[in-house]
N, C-alpha and C positions, 0 to 999 in steps of 0.2 A: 569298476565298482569299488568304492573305497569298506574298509574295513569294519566302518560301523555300521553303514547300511547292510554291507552281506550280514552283520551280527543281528541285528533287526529284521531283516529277511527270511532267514533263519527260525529267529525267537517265534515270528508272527506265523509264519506260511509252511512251517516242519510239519505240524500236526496234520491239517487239509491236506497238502500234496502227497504224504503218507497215505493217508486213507485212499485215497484218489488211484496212489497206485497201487495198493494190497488190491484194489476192486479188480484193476486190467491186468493184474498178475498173477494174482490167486496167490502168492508166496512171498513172507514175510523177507526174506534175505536179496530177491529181483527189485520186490517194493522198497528197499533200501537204497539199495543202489540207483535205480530212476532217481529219486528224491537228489542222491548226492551227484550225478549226474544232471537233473535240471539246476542246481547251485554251482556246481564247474563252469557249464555253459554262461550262467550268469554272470559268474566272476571274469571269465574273458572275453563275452560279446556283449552285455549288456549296455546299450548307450544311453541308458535313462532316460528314452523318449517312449511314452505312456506310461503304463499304468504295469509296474512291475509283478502281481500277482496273476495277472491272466496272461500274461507272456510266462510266466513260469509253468502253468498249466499249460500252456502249449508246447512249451520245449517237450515237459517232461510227457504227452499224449506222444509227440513228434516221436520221441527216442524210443517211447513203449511199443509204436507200426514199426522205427527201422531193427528194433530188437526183434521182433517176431519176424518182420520178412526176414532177416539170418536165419534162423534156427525155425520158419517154418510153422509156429505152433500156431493152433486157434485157438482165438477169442472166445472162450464160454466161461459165463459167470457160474460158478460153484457156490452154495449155501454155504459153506466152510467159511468163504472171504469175505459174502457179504455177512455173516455172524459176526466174525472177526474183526469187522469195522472198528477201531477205537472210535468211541465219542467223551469227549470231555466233557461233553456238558450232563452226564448221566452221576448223581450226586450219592456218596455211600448210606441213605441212610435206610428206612423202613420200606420208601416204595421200591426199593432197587431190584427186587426180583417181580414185579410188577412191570417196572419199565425193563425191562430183561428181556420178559414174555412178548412186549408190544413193540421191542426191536428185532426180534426173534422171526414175529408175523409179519412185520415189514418188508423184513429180508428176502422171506417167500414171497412176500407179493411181488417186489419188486425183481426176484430172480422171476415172475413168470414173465413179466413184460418184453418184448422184444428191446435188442440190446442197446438201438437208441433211445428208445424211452429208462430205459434203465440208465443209462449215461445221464439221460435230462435231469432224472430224480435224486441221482450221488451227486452233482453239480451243485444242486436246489439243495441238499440237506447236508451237505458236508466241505463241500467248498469254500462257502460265506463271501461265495462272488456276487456280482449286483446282477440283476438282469441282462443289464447291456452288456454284459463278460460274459457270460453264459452264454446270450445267442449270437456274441463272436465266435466264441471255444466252440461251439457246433454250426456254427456258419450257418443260421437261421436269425430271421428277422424276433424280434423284440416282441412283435404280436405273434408271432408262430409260439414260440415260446410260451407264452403267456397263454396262449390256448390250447396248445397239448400238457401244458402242467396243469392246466385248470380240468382237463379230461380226465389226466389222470389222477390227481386229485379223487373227480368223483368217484371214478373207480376203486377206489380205496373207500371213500364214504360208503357208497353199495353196499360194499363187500364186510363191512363193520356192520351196518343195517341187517344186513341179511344174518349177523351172527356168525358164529364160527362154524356155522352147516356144509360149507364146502372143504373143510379141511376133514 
């Protein structure tokens, strides 16, 4: 991989695969390292054949299992990381403790899902992969996908419907 694609690589896909990995790591300084880890791997094995943002997410899912099989730990999502999500696109001005509150409830909703459905949702809302990357990166068909995000979707609609009475 030559110098200016990794600098573009980089510039585009730093933010996303960050986020991606604070979520499977719950810790800011692990989620670093993954990130600079799926860019190593790129720099020495990448052969430019497909589509270099969903083989990034793969590497860096790949290195997140063989780091846990080492050290053993389990995968549970913490409110902490998903809180802790950056999103760039959340703008400083008047609504920002509004949109605060409504990524706040998110996060809950989204830590109660079981931990695929939770992986489908952080893919769907912080990734900015296309569909067909997504139900590669989960090794699910395009309509699977597209119908368990649509479920879960409503289950978020409900649960907005119904008001804040369950919390």
């Amino acid at each position: 991989m030559d110098n200016s694609t990794l600098t573009n690589a980089y510039r585009h896909y730093y933010a996303p695969l960050y986020s991606y990995a604070l979520f499977l790591t719950h810790n800011h300084a692990e989620a670093e390292d993954l990130v600079s880890e799926a860019f190593v791997k790129a720099i020495l094995s990448w052969n430019g054949n497909g589509r270099l943002k969903p083989w990034l997410f793969r590497v860096l899912k790949n290195q997140f299992i063989d780091n846990t099989r080492k050290t053993k730990k389990l995968i549970e999502v913490s409110e902490e990381a998903l809180l802790n999500l950056p999103d760039p696109r959340i703008e400083a001005d008047n609504e920002l403790e509004t949109q605060l509150e409504n990524q706040r409830w998110l996060s809950e909703k989204i830590q109660q899902m079981k931990l695929a459905d939770q992986e489908l949702m952080l893919l769907t809302l912080y990734s900015g992969m296309s569909d067909s990357e997504i139900a590669s990166q989960l090794n699910i068909s395009i309509q699977n996908l597209r119908v368990r995000r649509y479920r879960l979707k409503q289950e978020l609609i409900n649960a907005v419907k119904r008001g804040t009475s369950d919390e």
